[in-house]
N, C-alpha and C positions, 0 to 999 in steps of 0.2 A: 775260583774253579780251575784246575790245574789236570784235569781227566778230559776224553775226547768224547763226547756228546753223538749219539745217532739223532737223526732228524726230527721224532717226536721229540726227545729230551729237550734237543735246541729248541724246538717250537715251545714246550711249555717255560724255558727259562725266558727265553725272551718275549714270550707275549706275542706270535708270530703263528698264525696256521701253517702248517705245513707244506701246503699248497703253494703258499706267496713266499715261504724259501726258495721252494724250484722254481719257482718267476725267477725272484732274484739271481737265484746258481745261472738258469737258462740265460738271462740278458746280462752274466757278467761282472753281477753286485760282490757277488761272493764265490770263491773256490774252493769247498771243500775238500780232504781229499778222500780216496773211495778205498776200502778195506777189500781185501781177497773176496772175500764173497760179493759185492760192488754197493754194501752201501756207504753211506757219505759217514764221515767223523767230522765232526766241528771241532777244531780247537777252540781254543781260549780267544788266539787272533780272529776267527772266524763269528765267532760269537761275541765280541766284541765291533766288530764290521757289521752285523744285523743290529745290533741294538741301537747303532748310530745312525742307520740307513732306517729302521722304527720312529726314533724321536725325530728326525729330521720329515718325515712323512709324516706324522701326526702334526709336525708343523707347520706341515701344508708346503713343504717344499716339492718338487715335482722331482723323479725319477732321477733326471740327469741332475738338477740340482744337487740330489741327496748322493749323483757319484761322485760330481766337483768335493762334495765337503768331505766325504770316506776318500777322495785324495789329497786336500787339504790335510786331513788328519794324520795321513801316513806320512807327509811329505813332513822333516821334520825342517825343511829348509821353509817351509812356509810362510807368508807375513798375517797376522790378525788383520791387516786392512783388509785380504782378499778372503778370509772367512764375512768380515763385517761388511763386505760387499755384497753378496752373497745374501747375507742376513737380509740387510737394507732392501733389496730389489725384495726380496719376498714378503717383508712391513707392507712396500706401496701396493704391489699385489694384495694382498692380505685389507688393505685399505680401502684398495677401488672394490673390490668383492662387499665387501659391509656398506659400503654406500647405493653399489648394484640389491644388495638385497633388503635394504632399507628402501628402497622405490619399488621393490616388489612387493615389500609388507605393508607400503601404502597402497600399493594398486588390489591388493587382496582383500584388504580391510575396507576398499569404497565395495568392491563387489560384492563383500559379503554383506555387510551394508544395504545395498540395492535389492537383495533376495528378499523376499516374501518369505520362503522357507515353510509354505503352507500346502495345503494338497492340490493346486494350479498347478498347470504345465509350463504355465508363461517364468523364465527364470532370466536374469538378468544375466547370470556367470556365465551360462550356454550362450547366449547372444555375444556375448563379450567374445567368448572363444572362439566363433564363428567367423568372426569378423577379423579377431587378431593376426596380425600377417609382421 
């Protein structure tokens, strides 16, 4: 792609609403620049900085994560250790979350469990959350 992109375009190339580019523009991610009449052009560099700052968020990196690594990528002085650091800290995140949500699929599977699920009022889940603190 070698043409400058208005903001729907970019949103449909990249798989992006529209709305979470201007997140992005508004906190920094990205700086388009703005045409005579004031809307945004995407370059190629710009829509290459969403799709990285995308994949990095579906990979569950978190906002500043995804800006370390969109400067990681520009920096061409970089080292792979400090990408793979990076990476690494968000595996063990990514690890402690699957083990947080594996004791939450057992705590849901005894509740459900516990239900009756009949036309009583008496319900075990209600009691549970009652009480959960």
């Amino acid at each position: 792609m070698s043409r400058l992109l208005q903001i729907g375009q970019a949103a449909a190339w990249v798989g992006l609403a529209e709305k979470t580019i201007r997140y992005y523009e508004g906190i920094g991610l990205v700086s388009p620049p703005r045409a005579e009449n004031g809307f945004r052009l995407f370059r190629p560099k710009d829509i290459e900085s969403l799709i990285i700052v995308k994949s990095a968020r579906d990979l569950g990196f978190s906002i500043e994560d995804s800006r370390s690594l969109l400067k990681l990528y520009e920096n061409q002085g970089r080292t792979s250790a400090e990408v793979k650091s990076l990476a690494s800290k968000q595996l063990e995140e990514t690890r402690n979350r699957i083990v947080q949500l594996e004791a939450l699929e057992k705590k849901l599977e005894h509740l459900t469990e516990q239900c009756e699920g009949n036309d009583e009022p008496e319900c075990p889940i209600l009691n549970f959350l009652v009480q959960y603190q």
